[in-house]
N, C-alpha and C positions, 0 to 999 in steps of 0.2 A: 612918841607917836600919839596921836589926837584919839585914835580910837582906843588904845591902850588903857591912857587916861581915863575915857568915859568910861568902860569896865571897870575899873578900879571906884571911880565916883560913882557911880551905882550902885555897885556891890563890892560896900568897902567890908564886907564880911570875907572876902577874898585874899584880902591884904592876910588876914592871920592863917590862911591857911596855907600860903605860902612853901613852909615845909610839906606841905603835905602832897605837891608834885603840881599846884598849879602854877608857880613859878616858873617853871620848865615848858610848860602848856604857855603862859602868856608870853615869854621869851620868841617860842619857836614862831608865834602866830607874828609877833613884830617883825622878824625875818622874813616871813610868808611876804606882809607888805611891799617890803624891800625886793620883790622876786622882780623876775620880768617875764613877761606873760605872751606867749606868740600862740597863733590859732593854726593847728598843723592843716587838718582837714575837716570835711564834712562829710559822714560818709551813711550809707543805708538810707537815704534820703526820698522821703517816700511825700507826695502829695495826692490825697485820696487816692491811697494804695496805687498809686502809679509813677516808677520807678521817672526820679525828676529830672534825671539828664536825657530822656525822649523831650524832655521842653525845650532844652539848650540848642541855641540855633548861634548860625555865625555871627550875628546881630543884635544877641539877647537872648530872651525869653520869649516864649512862641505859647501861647495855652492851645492854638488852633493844633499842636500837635497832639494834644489827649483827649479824645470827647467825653472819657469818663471823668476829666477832672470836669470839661462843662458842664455833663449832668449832675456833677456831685455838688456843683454851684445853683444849678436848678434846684437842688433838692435842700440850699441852705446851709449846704456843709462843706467843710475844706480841713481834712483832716490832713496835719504834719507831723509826720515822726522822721527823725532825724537821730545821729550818733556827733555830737560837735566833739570833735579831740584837742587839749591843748596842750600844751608846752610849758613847761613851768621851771627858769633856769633861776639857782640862787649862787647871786654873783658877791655875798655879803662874806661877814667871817661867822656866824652864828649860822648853825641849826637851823632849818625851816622844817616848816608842818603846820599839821593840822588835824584831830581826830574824826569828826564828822563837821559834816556842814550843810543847812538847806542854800536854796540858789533860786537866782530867778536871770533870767538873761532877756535883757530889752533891745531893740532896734530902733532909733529914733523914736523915744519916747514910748515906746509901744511896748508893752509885756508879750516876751514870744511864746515865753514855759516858764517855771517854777517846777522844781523836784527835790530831792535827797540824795545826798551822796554819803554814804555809810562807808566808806573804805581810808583806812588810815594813812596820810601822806607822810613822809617823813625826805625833806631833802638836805644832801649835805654841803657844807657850805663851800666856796670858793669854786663854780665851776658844775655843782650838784643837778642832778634835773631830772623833774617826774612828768609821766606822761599822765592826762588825768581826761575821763570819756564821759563827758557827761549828755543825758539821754534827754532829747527834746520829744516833745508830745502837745503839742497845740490844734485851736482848733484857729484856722486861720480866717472864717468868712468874718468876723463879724467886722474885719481889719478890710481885705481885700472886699466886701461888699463896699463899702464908704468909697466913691467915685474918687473922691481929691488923693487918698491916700494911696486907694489903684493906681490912678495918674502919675503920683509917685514913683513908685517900686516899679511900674514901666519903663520910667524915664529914664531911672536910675541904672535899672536890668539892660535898658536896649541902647543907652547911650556911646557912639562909638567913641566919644572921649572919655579917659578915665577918669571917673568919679570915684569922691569917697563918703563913708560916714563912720558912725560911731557904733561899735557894738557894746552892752556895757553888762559885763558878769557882776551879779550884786549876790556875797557869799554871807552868809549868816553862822558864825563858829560857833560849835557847841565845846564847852570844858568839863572832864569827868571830874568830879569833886565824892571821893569817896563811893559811893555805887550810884550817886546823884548825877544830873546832866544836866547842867546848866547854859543856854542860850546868850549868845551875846545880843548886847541891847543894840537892834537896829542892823541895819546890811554894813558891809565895805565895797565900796563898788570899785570895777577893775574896768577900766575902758582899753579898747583897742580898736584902734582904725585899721579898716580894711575897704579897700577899693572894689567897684564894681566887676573889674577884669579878674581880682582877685577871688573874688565872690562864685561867678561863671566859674571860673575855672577849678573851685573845690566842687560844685555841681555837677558840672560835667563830665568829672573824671571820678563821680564816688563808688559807679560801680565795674570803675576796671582794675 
């Protein structure tokens, strides 16, 4: 694997530690690669504190249903907290995992959040699968202020044919090297498409 590699040529002081448990740690993370990655739900979905499936209309998205999100536009701000849940099956013969990891997840190009996920994955092979919840927190105007990019995510939101894009989880592995934590050099990004209907429909139904 190409990122593997670059771990190793970077930090070819890894190569000797080998025995000493990071072998097992860069194994599992090659596995990890080889996983397959589905988006279950989206759930707690909150846009300036107002719960987002009052926006979901049979045609899209509707802002004309919150005036608190319009004021909260007035006032320069568009807070998003969200809960995204995924799916993570490993269909290989090794071991998957992962100890910690920082993240960032983008939407066409656009950074949505960046955080920390501190909980140890550990999946088994042939069949193995972790559910894994990672917590969105953005501030969305400075995105949804820009006219074209609005235009966008309306189009996209209200169109009644389905549309798709790309969402892309970019994970950064950390490996425990004795009571040390060392970061991998650079993201792995995970892309997955999901459709606009798909989209709607983990909205609209995150708080039933």
């Amino acid at each position: 694997m190409q990122y593997i590699k670059k771990l190793l040529f970077l930090f070819p002081s890894l190569i000797l530690l080998h025995s000493c448990g990071i072998d097992s740690q860069v194994k599992r993370l090659e596995a990890l690669e080889g996983c397959t990655y589905s988006i279950v739900s989206a759930d707690s979905v909150y846009l300036a504190n107002t719960d987002i499936s009052r926006l979901i209309r049979k045609r899209g998205f509707d802002l004309s249903g919150a005036p608190a999100v319009a004021f909260a536009f007035m006032q320069q701000t568009l807070p998003l907290k969200a809960v995204l849940r995924m799916k993570i099956e490993n269909p290989g013969k090794d071991e998957a995992g992962i100890n910690e990891f920082d993240y960032k997840i983008v939407l066409k190009g656009v950074e949505l959040t960046s955080g920390s996920y501190n909980r140890k994955i550990v999946i088994a092979p042939e069949g193995g699968t972790a559910d894994v919840a990672l917590k969105i927190d953005s501030e969305l105007y400075p995105i949804l202020s820009n006219p074209e990019y609005q235009k966008a995510v309306t189009a996209f939101l209200s169109s009644e044919e389905e549309r798709k894009t790309i969402i892309t989880l970019m994970i950064k592995p950390s490996f425990t090297i004795g009571n040390e934590k060392v970061s991998y050099p650079g993201y792995i990004d995970i892309n997955k498409e999901v459709s606009n209907k798909q989209l709607l429909s983990f909205l609209g139904e995150n708080q039933r």
